[in-house]
BANU-66777 format. One record per residue (C-alpha): residue in three letters; residue number from 1; x, y negated, z negated. Coordinates in steps of 0.25 Angstrom, whole numbers, plus 5000, padded with zeros to 4 digits. Layout:
<node><aa>ala</aa><i>NUM</i><c1>X</c1><c2>Y</c2><c3>Z</c3></node>
...
This chain:
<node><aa>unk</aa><i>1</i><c1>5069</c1><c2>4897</c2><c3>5268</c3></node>
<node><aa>unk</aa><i>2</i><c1>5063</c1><c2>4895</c2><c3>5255</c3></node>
<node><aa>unk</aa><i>3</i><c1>5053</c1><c2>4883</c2><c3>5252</c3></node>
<node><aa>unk</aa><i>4</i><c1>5049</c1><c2>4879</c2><c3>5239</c3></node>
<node><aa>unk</aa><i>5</i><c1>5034</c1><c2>4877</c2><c3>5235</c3></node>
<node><aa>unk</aa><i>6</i><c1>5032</c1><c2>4863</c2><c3>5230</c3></node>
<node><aa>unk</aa><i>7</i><c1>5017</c1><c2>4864</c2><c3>5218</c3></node>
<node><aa>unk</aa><i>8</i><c1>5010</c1><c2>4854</c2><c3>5218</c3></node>
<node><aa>unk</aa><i>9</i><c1>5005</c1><c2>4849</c2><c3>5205</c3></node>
<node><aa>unk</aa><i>10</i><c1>4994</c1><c2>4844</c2><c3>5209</c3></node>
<node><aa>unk</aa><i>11</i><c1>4984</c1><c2>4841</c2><c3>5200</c3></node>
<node><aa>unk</aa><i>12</i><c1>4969</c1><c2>4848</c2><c3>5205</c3></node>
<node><aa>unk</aa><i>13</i><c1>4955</c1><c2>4844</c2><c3>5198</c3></node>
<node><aa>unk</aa><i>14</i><c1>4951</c1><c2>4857</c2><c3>5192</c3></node>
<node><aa>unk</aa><i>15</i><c1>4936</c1><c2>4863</c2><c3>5192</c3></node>
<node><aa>unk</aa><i>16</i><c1>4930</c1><c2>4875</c2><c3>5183</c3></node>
<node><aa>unk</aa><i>17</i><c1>4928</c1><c2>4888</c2><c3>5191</c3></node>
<node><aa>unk</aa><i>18</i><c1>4914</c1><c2>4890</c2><c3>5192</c3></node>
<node><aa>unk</aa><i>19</i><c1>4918</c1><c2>4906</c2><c3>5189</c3></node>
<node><aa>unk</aa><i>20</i><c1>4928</c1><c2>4906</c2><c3>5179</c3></node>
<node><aa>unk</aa><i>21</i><c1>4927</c1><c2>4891</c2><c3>5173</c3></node>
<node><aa>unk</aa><i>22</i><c1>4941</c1><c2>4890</c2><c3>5175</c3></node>
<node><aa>unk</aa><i>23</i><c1>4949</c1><c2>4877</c2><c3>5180</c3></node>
<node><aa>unk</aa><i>24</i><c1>4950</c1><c2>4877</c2><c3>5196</c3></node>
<node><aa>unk</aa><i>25</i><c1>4953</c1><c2>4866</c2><c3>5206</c3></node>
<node><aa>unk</aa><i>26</i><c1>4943</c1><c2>4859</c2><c3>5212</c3></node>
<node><aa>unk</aa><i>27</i><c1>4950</c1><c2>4859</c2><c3>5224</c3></node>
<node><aa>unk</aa><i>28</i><c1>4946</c1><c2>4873</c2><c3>5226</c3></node>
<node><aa>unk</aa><i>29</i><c1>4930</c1><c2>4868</c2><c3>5227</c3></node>
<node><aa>unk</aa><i>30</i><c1>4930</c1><c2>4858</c2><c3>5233</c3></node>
<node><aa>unk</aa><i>31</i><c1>4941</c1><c2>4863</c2><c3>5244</c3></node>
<node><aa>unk</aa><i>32</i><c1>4936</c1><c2>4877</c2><c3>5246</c3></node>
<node><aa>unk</aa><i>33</i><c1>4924</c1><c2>4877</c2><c3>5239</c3></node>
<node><aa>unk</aa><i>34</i><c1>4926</c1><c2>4887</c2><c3>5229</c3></node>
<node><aa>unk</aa><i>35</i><c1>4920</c1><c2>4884</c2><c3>5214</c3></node>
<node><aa>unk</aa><i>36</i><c1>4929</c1><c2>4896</c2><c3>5208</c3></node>
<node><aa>unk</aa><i>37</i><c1>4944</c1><c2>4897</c2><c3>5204</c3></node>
<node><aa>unk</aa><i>38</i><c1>4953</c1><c2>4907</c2><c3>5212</c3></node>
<node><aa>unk</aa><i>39</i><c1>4953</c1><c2>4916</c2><c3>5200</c3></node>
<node><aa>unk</aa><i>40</i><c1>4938</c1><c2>4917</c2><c3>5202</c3></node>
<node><aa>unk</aa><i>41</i><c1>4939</c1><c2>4921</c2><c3>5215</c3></node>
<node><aa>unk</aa><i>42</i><c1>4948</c1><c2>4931</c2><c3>5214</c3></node>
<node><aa>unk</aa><i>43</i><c1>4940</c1><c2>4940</c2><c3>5204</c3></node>
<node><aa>unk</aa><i>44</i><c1>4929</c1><c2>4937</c2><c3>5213</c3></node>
<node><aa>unk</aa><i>45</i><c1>4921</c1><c2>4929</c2><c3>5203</c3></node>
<node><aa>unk</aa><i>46</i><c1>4920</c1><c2>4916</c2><c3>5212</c3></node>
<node><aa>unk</aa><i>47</i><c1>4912</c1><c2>4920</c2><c3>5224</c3></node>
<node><aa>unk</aa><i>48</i><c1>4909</c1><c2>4936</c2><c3>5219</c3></node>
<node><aa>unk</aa><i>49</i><c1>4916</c1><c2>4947</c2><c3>5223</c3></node>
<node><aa>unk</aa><i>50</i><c1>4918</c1><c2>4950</c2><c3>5239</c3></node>
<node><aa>unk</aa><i>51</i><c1>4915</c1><c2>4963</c2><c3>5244</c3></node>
<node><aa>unk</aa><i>52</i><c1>4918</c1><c2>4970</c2><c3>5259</c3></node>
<node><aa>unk</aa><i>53</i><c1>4910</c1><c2>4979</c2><c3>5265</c3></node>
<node><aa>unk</aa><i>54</i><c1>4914</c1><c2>4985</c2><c3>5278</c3></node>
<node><aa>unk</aa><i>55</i><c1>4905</c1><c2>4985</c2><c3>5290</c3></node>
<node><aa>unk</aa><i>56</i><c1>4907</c1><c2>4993</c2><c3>5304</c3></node>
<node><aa>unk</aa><i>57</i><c1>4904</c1><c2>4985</c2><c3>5316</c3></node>
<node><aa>unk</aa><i>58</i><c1>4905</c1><c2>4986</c2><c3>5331</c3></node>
<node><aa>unk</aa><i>59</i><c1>4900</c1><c2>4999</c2><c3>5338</c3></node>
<node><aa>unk</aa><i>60</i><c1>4907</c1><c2>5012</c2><c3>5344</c3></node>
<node><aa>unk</aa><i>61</i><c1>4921</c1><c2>5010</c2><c3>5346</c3></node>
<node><aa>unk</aa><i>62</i><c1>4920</c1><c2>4995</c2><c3>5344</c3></node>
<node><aa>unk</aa><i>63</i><c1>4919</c1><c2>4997</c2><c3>5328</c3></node>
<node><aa>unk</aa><i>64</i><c1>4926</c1><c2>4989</c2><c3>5316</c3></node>
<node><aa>unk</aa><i>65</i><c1>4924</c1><c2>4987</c2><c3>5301</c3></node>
<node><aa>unk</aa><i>66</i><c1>4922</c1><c2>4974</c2><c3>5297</c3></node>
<node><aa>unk</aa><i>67</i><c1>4922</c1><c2>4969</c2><c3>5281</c3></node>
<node><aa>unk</aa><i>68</i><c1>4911</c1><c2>4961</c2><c3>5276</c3></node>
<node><aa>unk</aa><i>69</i><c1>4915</c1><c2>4953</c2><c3>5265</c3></node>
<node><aa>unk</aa><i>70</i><c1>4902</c1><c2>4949</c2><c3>5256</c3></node>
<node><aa>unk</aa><i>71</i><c1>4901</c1><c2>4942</c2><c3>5242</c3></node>
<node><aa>unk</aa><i>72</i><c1>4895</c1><c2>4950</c2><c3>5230</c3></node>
<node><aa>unk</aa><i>73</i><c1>4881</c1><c2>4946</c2><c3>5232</c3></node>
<node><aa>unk</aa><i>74</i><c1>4881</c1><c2>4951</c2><c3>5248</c3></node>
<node><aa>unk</aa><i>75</i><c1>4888</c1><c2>4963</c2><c3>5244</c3></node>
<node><aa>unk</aa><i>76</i><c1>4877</c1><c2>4968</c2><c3>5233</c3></node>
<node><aa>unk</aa><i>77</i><c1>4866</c1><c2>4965</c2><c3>5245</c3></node>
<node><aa>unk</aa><i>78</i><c1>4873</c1><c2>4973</c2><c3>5256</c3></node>
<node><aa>unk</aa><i>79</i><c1>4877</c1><c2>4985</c2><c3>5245</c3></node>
<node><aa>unk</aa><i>80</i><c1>4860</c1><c2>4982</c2><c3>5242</c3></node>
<node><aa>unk</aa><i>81</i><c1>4855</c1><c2>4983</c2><c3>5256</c3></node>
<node><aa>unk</aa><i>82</i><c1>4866</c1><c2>4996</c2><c3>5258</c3></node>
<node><aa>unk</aa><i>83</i><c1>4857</c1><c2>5003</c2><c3>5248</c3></node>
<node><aa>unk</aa><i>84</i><c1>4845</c1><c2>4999</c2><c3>5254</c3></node>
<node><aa>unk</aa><i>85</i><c1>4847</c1><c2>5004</c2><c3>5266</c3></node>
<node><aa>unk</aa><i>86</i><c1>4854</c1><c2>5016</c2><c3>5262</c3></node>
<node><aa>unk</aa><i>87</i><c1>4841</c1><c2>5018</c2><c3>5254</c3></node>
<node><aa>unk</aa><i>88</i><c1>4831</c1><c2>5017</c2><c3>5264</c3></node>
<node><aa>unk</aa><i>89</i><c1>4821</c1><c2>5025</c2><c3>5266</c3></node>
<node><aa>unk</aa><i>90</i><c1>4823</c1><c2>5032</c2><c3>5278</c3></node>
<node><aa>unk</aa><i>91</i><c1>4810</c1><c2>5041</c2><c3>5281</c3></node>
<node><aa>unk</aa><i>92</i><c1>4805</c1><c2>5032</c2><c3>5290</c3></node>
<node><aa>unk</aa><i>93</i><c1>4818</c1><c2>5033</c2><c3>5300</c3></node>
<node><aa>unk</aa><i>94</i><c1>4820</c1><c2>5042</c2><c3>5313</c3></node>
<node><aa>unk</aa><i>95</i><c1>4826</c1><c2>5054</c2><c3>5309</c3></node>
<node><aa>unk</aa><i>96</i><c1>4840</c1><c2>5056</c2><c3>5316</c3></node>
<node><aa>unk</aa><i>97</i><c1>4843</c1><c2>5070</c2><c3>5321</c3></node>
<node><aa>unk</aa><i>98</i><c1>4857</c1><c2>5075</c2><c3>5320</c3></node>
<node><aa>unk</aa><i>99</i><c1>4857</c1><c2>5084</c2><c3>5332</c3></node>
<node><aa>unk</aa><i>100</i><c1>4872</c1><c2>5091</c2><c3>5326</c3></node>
<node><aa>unk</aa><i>101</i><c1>4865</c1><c2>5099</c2><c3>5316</c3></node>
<node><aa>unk</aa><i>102</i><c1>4853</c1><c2>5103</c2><c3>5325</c3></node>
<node><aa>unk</aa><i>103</i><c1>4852</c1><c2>5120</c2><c3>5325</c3></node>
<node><aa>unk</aa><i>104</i><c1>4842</c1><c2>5121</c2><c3>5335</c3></node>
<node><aa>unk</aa><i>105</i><c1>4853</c1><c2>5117</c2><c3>5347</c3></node>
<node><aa>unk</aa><i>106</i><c1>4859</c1><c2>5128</c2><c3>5355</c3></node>
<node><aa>unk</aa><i>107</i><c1>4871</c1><c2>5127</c2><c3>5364</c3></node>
<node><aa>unk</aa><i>108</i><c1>4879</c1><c2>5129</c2><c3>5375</c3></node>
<node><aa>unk</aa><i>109</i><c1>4867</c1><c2>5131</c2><c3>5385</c3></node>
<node><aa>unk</aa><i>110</i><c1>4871</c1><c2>5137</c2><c3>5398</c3></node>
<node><aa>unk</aa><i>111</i><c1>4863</c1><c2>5135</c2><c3>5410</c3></node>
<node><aa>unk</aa><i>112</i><c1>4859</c1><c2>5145</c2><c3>5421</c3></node>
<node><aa>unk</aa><i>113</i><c1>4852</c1><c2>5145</c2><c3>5434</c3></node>
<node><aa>unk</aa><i>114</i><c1>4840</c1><c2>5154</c2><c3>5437</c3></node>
<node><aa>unk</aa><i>115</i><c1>4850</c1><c2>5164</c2><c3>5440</c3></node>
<node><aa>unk</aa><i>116</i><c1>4857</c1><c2>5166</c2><c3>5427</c3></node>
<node><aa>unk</aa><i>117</i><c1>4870</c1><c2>5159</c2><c3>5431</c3></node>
């Protein structure tokens, strides 16, 4: 069954986007509190540009990957403080001993009473 939609052509008190200065309804403040124009907001001029950064959480086999959803500025910080850490100076940690690449063990060992058996 097909319906028809009815436009209204209801007249809405228009504002300037605080982006783009371009005519917006004012509905769009005052209802849902954004000063920028759906144009804006789509190039990702109203609020700045979101970015997603993957994250692992949980442990063992109780593991997912989550996506954090940031604005520009959080995203410059966490890209900052990556580099940081990556950066650190790290002579004053414990050194980790991979034990795969060690030469000085030997193996199988087989054990023997005081008889030689």
């Amino acid at each position: 069954m097909l319906q028809t939609i009815k436009r209204s052509t209801m007249k809405l008190k228009m504002i300037k986007c605080k982006c783009c200065g371009e005519d917006m309804p004012e509905l769009r403040l005052t209802k849902y509190g954004y000063n920028f124009c759906v144009t804006c907001s789509d190039n990702g001029k109203g609020e700045g540009m979101k970015h997603g950064v993957p994250v692992m959480m949980g442990e063992g086999d109780h593991t997912w990957i989550e996506t954090v959803i940031m604005n520009d500025d959080q995203y410059r910080a966490y890209n900052h403080n990556e580099k940081a850490l990556k950066n650190l100076d790290k002579s004053g940690k414990a050194e980790m001993q991979d034990m795969d690449d060690d030469k000085n063990l030997y193996g199988p060992v087989i054990i023997k009473d005081v008889d030689g058996k």
